[in-house]
C-alpha angles and dihedrals in degrees: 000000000000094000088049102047087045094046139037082011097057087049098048081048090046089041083050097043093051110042096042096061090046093061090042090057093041089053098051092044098059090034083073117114124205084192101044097048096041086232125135092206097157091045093055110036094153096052083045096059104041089054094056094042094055090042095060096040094048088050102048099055113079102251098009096119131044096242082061095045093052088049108051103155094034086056108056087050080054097058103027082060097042090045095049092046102050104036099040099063090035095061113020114135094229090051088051091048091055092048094051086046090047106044112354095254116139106224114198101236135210123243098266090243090059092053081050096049091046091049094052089045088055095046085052097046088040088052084037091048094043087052092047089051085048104043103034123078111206091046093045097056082051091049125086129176078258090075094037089052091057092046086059093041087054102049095041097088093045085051101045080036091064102040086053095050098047085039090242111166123346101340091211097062105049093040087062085043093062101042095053095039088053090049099048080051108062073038093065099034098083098051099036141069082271081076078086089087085082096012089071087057098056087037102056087034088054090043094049095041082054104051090037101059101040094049099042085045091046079049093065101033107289141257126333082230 
């Protein structure tokens, strides 16, 4: 059960991971209308560029925008979850082990109580996340069972992880748990809301594209059109 779910499972997961967000990608990317955003995107590449680029960098440093810096408290649970969630499984030992087992590749790897200390990050912004959901109005008529359910999806291999790890309950279990949990998610996360680990990219890339252009090309007297 364990070689198998290790094994040809993790690479029809990883297959899956991978190529799906490669055909969503491709798909917003081609979705994109020049008309219909009133955007010259071809006619101005530089200014393009220079717009995304400054989006996504503005928007992954703590503070560095002005939506982070209206919403403190609500910031740092935002990082501290998306930290913990992207480095943890990226540089546990275990996972690297099994890399190096599976397919001969040396992973770089994390001290065990830093993988402790991000895990338990990522339980208390996931808590703090649901209760926000819950407490606040104008995110609660936006909430359905749907985004708690991929909250759920999202935190249950850091939970069944750490249990593992410290040898809480029966091991077994819970390692199968967290296997299987790991591996429906990178299933999920190509044709859910979670496609905003490389959505966000495109988003805050389109959005900057977008700002930069009109307002560099205002600047200098506007569009021809």
């Amino acid at each position: 059960m364990y070689n198998f779910i290790t094994g040809p499972l993790l690479w029809l997961s990883f297959i899956v991971f991978f190529v799906g967000l490669g055909v969503r990608t491709v798909l917003y990317i081609r979705g994109l209308d020049w008309r219909l955003d009133r955007v010259a995107y071809r006619a101005y590449p530089g200014l393009g560029i220079k717009g995304a680029l400054s989006s996504i960098i503005h928007w992954l440093i703590p503070f560095g925008s002005h939506g982070w810096r209206a919403k403190p408290l609500y910031t740092i649970i935002f990082f501290v979850f998306h930290v913990g969630v992207v480095v943890t499984p990226l540089f546990l030992l275990g996972h690297a082990i099994i890399m190096e087992e599976r397919w001969g590749i040396n992973w770089p790897t994390i001290p065990m109580w830093v993988a402790d200390v991000l895990t338990i990050g990522v339980l208390i912004a996931t808590v703090l996340i649901a209760i926000r959901r819950f407490a606040l109005p104008e995110v609660r008529i936006l909430t359905t069972l749907y985004d708690y359910a991929l909250l759920l999806l999202t935190v249950t291999p850091f939970v069944s992880g750490f249990l593992v790890v410290h040898q809480w309950g029966d091991n077994t279990f819970w390692l199968y748990t967290h296997i299987l949990s790991g591996e429906l998610l990178l299933i999920a996360i190509p044709f859910t809301k979670l496609f905003h680990v490389v959505g966000y990219f495109l988003s805050r890339a389109q959005i900057g594209m977008d700002f930069g252009i009109k307002r560099a090309v205002k600047a200098k007297g506007g569009f021809a059109w």
